[in-house]
C-alpha positions as CSV (number, residue, x, y, z in Angstrom):
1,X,119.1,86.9,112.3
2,X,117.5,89.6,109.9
3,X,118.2,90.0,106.5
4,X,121.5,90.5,105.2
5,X,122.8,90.9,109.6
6,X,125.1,88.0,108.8
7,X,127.4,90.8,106.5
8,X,127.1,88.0,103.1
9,X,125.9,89.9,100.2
10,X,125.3,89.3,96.5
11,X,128.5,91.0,95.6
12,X,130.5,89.5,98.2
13,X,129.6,86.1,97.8
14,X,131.9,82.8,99.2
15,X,134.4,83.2,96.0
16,X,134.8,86.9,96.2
17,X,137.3,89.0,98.2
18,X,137.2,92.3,99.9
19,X,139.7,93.4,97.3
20,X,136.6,92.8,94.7
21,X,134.2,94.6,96.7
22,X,136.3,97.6,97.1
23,X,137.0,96.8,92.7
24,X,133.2,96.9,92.6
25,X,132.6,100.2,94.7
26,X,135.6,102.2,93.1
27,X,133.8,101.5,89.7
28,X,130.8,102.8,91.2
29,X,132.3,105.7,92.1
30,X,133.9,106.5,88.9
31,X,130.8,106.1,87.0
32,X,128.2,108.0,89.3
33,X,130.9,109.9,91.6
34,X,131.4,109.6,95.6
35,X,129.1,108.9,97.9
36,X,128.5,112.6,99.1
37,X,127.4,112.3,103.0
38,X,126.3,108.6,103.8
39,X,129.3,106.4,105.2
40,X,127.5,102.9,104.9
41,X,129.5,99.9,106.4
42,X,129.2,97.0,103.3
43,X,130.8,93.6,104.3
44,X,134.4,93.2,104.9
45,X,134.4,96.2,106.9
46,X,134.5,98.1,103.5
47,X,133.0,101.8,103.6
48,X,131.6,103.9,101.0
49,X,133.1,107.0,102.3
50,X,135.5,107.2,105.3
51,X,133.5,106.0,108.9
52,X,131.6,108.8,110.6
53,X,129.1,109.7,112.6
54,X,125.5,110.4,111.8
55,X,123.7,111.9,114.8
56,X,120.5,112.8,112.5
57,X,120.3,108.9,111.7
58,X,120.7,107.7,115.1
59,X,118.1,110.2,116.1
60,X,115.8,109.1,113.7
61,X,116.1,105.2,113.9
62,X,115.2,105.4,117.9
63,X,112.4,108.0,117.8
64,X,111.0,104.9,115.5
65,X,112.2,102.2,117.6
66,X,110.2,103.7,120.6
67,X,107.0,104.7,118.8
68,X,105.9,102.3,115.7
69,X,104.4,100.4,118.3
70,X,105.6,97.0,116.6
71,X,109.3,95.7,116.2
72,X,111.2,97.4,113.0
73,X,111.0,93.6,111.8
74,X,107.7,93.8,111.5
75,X,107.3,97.7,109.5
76,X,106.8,98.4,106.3
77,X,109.2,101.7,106.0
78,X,109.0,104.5,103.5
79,X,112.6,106.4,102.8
80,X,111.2,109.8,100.7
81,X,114.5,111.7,98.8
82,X,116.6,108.7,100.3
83,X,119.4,110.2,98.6
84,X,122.4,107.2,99.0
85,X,120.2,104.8,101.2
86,X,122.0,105.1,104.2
87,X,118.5,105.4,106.9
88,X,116.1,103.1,103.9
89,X,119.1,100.7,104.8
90,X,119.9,101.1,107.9
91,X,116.2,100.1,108.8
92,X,116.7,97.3,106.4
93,X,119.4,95.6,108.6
94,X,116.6,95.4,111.2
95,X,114.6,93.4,109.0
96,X,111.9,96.3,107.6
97,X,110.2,95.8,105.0
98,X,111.8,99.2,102.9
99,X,111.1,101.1,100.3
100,X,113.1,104.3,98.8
101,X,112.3,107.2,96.6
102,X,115.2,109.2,95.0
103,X,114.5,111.4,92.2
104,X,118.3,111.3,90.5
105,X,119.7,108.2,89.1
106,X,123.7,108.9,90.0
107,X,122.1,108.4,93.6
108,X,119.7,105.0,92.8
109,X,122.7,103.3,91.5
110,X,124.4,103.8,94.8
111,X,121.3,102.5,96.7
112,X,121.5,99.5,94.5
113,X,125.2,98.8,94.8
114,X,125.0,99.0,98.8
115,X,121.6,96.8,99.1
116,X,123.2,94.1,97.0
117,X,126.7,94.2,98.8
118,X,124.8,93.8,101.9
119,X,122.1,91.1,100.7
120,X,118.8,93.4,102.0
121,X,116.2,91.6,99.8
122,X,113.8,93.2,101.2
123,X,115.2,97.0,100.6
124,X,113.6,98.5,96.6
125,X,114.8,101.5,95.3
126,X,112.6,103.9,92.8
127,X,113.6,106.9,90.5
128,X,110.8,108.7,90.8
129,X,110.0,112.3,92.5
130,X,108.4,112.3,95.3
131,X,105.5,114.3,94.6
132,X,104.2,111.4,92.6
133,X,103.7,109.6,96.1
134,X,100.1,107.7,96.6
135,X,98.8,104.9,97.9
136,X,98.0,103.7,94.6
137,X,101.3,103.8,93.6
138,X,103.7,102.5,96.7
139,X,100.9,101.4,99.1
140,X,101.0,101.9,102.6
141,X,103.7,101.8,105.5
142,X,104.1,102.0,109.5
143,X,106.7,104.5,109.0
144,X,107.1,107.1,106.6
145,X,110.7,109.2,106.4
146,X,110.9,112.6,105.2
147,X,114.7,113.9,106.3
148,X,116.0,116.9,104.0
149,X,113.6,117.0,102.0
150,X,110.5,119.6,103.0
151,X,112.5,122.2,102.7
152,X,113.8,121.7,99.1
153,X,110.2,122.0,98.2
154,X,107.7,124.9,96.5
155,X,105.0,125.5,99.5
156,X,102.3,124.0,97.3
157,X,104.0,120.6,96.9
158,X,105.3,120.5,100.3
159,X,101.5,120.8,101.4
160,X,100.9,118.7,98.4
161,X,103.5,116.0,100.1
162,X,102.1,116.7,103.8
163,X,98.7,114.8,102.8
164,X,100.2,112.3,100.8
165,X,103.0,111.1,103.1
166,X,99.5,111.0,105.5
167,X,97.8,108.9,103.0
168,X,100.3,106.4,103.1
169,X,101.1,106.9,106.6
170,X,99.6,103.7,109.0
171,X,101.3,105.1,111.5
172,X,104.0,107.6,112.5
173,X,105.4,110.4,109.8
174,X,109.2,111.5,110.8
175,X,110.1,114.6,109.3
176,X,113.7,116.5,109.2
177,X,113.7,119.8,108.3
178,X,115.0,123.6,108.2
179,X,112.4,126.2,109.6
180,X,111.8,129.5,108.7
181,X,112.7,131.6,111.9
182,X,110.4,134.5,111.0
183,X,107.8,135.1,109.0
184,X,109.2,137.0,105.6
185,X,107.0,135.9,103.2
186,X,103.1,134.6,103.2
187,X,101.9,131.9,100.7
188,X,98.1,131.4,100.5
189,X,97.4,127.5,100.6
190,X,93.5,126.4,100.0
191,X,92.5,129.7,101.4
192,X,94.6,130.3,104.6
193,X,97.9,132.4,104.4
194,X,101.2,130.2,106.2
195,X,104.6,132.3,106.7
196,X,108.1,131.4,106.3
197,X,110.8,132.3,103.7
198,X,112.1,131.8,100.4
199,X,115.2,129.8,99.8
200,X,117.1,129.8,96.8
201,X,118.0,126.1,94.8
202,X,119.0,126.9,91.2
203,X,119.3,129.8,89.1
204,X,117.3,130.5,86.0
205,X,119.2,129.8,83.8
206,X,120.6,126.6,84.7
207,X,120.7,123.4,82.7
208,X,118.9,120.1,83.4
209,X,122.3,118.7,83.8
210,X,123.2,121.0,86.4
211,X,120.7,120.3,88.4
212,X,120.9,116.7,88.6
213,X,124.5,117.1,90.1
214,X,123.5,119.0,92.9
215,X,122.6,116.3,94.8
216,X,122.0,118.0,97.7
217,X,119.5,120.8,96.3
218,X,115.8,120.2,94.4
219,X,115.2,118.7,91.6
220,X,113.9,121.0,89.2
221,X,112.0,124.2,91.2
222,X,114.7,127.7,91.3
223,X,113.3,128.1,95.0
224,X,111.8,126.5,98.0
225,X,109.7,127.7,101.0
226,X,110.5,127.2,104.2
227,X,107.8,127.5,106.8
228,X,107.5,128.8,110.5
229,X,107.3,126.4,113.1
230,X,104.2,127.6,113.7
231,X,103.0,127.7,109.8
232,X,104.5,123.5,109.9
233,X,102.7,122.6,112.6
234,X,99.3,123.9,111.7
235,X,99.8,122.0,108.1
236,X,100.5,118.9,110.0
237,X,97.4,119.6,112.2
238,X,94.9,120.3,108.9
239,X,95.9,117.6,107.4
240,X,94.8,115.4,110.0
241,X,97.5,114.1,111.9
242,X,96.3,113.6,115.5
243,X,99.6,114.3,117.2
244,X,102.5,115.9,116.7
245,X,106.0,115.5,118.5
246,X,109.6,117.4,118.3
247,X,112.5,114.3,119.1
248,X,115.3,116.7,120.9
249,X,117.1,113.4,122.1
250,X,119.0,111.3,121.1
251,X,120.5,114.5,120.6
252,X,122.1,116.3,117.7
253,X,125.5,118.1,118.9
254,X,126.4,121.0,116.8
255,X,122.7,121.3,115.2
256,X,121.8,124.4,113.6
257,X,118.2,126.3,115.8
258,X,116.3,126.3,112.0
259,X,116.9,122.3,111.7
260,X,114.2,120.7,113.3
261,X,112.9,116.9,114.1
262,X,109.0,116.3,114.5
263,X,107.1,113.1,115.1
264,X,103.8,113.5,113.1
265,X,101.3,110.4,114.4
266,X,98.0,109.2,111.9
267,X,95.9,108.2,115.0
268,X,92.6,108.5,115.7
269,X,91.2,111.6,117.1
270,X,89.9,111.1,121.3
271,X,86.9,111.9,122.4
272,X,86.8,113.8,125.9
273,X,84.1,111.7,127.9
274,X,84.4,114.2,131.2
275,X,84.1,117.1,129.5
276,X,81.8,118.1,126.3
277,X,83.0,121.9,126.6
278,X,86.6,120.5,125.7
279,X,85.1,117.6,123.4
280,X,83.5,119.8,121.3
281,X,86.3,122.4,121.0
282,X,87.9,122.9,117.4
283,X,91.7,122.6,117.0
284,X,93.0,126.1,117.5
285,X,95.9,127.2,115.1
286,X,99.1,127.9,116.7
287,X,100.1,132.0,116.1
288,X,102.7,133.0,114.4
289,X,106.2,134.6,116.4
290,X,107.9,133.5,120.1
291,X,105.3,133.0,122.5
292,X,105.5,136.1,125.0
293,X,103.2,134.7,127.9
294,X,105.1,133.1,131.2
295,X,104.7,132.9,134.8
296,X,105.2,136.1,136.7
297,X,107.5,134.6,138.5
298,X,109.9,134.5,135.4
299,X,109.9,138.0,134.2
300,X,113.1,140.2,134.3
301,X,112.7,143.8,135.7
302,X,114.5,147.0,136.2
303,X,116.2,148.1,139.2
304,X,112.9,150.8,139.9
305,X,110.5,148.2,139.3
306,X,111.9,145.9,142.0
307,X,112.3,148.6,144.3
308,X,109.0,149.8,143.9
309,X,107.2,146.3,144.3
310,X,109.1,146.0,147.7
311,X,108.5,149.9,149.1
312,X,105.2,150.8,148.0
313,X,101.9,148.9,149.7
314,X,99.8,146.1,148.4
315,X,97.0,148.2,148.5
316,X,98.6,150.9,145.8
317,X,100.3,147.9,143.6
318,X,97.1,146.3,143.3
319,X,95.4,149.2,141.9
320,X,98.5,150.1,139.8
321,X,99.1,146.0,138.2
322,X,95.8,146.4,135.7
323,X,97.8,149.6,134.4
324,X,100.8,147.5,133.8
325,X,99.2,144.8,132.0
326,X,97.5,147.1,130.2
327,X,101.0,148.2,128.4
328,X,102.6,144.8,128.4
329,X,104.5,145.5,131.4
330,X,103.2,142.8,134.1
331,X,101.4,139.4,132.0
332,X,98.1,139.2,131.7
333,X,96.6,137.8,135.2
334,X,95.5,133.9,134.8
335,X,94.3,133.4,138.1
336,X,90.5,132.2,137.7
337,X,88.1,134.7,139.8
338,X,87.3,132.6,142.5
339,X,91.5,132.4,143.3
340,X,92.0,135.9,143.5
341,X,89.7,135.9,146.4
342,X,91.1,133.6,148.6
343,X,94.6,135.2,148.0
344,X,93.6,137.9,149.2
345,X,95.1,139.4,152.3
346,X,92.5,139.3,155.4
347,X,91.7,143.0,156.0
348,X,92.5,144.2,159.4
């Protein structure tokens, strides 16, 4: 049994009732307001918000489950933003060693008061923003989780947080985040220009205090940058994470096409022993837009096109198919040389 699985926490000891639980977490509640997304099941069968369903955390917890490579028992798990605590203590109950960062108190007191209802011993909450994350300051963990949080970030301290969460990675980096679906806007980072767009958090003018009670929205920066798929990926890739995966299942019903799921693994980088020409090739950024290049087979044509592939003779659409490629209209012909030859018709 892990900790805290049999349901007895500290605030729900032998002499207390559900009635004082649900005392406890209404004066929670009045003091740092509702719990604003994360419906947590405490002992008793008492909720912090009304029961429902979290896709994004189910998704999460088995994308971990099947790659950390060791039990969840047995990982030292970093929650980054954690907001309420629901995933640091979710991982908790399966006997992780966790830790959480949240940046606004309202929220840390919230952590607290679940992960002592539910006796996790092993679950510590910080204040503290994120981009003070090191090694020297939290150690290192298995698994490192970064869900709604990438994008509420300036594109220098997301970069910024992309190495460290790989410093303190030993193993697999989850990330949830919005993308940008075109490139609007380039930022320069250490001398190479990444694309996305510029998302709005807090006006000017606003007060400290107004920011801390948008919970959902950064801490302190008026706008955040939201990078390309492409522009992510690339970041991910120079900052020396070996592998890289999107989770599309368990799967997320009703998920928006800009919200996104990746796998980022620290491994070790293979050597090709069969091939030095592919050994010694250098990691080759991903370009920005939708890739245009498919099998012929899958390309949609007008009615004249198709009636002109199956009239005229292979002898005229041969000489006629390096004119098309030329203006985009046929794909580019990946059939190595030596191919081409020996689908060629015998001449009679």
């Amino acid at each position: 049994m892990v900790d805290g699985a049999r349901g007895v926490g500290v605030l729900l000891g032998e002499d207390s009732t559900v009635q004082d639980l649900e005392s406890q977490l209404k004066s929670v509640v009045d003091q740092h307001g509702p719990w604003t997304a994360m419906s947590i099941k405490l002992p008793g069968d008492v909720h912090t918000r009304e029961p429902a369903v979290d896709h994004r955390l189910k998704r999460i917890l088995q994308a971990c489950e099947d790659i950390a490579g060791k039990p969840l028992s047995k990982c030292r798990v970093l929650d980054l933003a954690c907001l309420e605590g629901h995933y640091a203590l979710e991982f908790a109950a399966h006997g992780s060693e966790v830790v959480g960062i949240e940046g606004r108190a309202a929220s840390v007191a919230k952590c607290n008061f679940a992960r002592d209802a539910l006796g996790f011993s092993r679950a510590v909450f910080h204040q503290d923003d994120v981009r003070n994350l090191s090694v020297a300051k939290y150690g290192v963990f298995d698994i490192v989780i970064c869900s709604g949080l990438l994008y509420h970030l300036p594109a220098r301290d997301a970069w910024a947080l992309i190495r460290a969460m790989h410093d303190v990675c030993a193993g697999i980096v989850v990330v949830d985040t919005f993308i940008a679906l075109s490139d609007r806007v380039s930022v320069e980072l250490d001398g190479t220009a990444y694309h996305g767009h510029v998302y709005g958090e807090h006006d000017a003018d606003d007060s400290a205090e107004a920011k801390a009670r948008r919970l959902w929205a950064s801490l302190d920066n008026e706008s955040s940058f939201w990078f390309t798929e492409p522009s992510l990926l690339n970041l991910f890739a120079r900052a020396g994470y070996t592998s890289c995966f999107e989770v599309l299942v368990p799967t997320m019903p009703g998920n928006l096409r800009d919200r996104k799921t990746y796998v980022a693994m620290k491994g070790r980088p293979a050597r090709v022993l069969t091939s030095d020409e592919t050994d010694r090739q250098a990691a080759v950024a991903i370009p920005e837009g939708a890739n245009p290049r498919m099998d012929p087979s899958q390309a949609s044509h007008g009615v004249v096109f198709t009636a002109a592939k199956r009239m005229l003779p292979q002898g005229i659409k041969d000489a006629i198919k390096p004119v098309l490629r030329a203006v985009h209209v046929l794909p580019p012909d990946q059939t190595p040389a030596f191919q081409r030859d020996v689908d060629k018709p015998a001449k009679k």
